[in-house]
C-alpha positions as CSV (number, residue, x, y, z in Angstrom):
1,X,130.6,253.5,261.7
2,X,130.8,250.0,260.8
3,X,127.5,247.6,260.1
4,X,127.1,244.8,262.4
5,X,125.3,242.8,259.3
6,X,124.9,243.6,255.2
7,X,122.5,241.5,253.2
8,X,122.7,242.8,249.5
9,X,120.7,241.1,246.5
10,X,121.3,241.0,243.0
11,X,125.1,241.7,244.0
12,X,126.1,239.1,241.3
13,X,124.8,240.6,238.5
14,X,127.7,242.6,236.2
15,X,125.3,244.5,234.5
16,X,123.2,246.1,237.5
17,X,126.1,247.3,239.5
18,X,124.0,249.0,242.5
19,X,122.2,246.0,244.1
20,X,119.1,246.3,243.9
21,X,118.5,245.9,247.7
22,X,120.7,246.4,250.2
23,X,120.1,246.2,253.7
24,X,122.9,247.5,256.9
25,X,122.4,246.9,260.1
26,X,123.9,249.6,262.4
27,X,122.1,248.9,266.0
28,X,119.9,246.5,267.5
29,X,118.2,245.8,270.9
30,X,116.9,241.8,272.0
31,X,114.6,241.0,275.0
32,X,114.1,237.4,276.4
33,X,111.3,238.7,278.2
34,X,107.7,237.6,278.0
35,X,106.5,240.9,277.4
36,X,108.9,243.1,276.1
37,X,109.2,246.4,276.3
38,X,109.2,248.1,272.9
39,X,109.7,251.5,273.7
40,X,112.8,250.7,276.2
41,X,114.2,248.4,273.1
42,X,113.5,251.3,270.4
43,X,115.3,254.0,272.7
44,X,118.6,251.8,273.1
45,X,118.8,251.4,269.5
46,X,118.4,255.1,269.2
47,X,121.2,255.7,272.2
48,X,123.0,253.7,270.1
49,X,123.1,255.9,266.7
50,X,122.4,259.4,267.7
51,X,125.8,260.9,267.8
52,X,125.9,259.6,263.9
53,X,122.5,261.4,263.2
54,X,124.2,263.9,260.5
55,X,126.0,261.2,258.9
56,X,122.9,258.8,258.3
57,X,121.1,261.8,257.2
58,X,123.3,262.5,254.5
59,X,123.7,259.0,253.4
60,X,119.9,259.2,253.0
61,X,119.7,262.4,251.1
62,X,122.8,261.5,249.0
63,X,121.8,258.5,248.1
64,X,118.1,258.5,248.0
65,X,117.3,255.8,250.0
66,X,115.3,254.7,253.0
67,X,116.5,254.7,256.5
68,X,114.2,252.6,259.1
69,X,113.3,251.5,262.2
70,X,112.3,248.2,261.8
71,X,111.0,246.2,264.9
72,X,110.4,242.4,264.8
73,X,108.3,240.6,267.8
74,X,107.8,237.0,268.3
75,X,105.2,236.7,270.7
76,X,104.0,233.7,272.2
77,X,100.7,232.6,271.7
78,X,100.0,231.7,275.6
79,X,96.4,232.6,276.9
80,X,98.3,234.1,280.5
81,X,100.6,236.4,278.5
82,X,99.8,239.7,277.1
83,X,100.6,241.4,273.7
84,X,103.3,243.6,274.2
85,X,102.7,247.7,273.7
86,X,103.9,248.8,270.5
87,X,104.8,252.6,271.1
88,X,107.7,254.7,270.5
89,X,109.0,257.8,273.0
90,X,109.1,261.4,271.5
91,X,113.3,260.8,271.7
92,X,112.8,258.3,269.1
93,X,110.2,259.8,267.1
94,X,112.1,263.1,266.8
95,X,115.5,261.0,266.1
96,X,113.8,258.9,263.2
97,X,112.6,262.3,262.1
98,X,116.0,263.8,261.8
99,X,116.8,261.2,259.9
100,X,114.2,260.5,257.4
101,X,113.4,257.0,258.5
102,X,110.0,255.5,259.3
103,X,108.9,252.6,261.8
104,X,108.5,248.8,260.0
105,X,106.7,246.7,262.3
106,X,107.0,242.9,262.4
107,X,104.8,240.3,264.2
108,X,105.1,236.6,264.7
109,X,103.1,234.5,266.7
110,X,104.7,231.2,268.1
C-alpha cells in the first residue's frame, strides 16, 4: 500500500533523522455538493483501507504513532444552505477503533 501524498518536516536536518512530522495519505473521499454527506464520505475512505486494517495497526503499534481520520469541510456561508451533519456510522467507528485512530475535524467557512 502506496500513499497518494507524504508531507514530512524537519526532513533536512542530518542530526534529527526521524522527521519530526510526517504525514501519509492513504485514502480520501471529495463532494462538490452543497451539503455533503459526511458519513457517506467517511465510509468510502474506510471501504477504501479495511482490507489493510492489520497492517496500519501494526505500523501504529510499531512505531508509536497516531493514525487519523481527519475530515476537512468548506462550507459556504449562504443563508439557504445548511451546515452539513458531522456523524460517523458504527462501520467506521469500529474500523478507526481497530486501528487506533481518532476523528480530526476541520471547518472553513467561505
Amino acid at each position: 500500500m502506496k500513499p497518494s501524498k507524504s508531507i514530512a518536516k524537519c526532513t533536512k536536518n542530518p542530526e534529527r533523522g526521524i522527521p519530526k512530522t510526517a504525514l501519509l495519505r492513504y485514502a480520501q473521499s471529495h463532494s462538490e455538493d452543497d451539503v455533503p454527506d459526511v458519513i457517506a464520505l467517511a465510509d468510502e475512505v474506510v471501504r477504501a483501507l479495511e482490507p489493510y486494517t492489520a497492517d496500519l495497526r501494526k505500523i501504529v503499534e510499531k512505531h508509536d504513532v497516531q493514525a487519523r481520520l481527519e475530515v476537512v469541510l468548506v462550507v459556504d456561508k449562504r443563508v439557504d444552505l445548511s451546515t452539513p451533519a458531522i456523524g460517523f456510522s458504527t462501520r467506521a467507528v469500529a474500523f478507526l477503533a481497530q486501528i487506533q485512530a481518532f476523528i480530526d475535524v476541520d471547518t472553513y467557512f467561505e
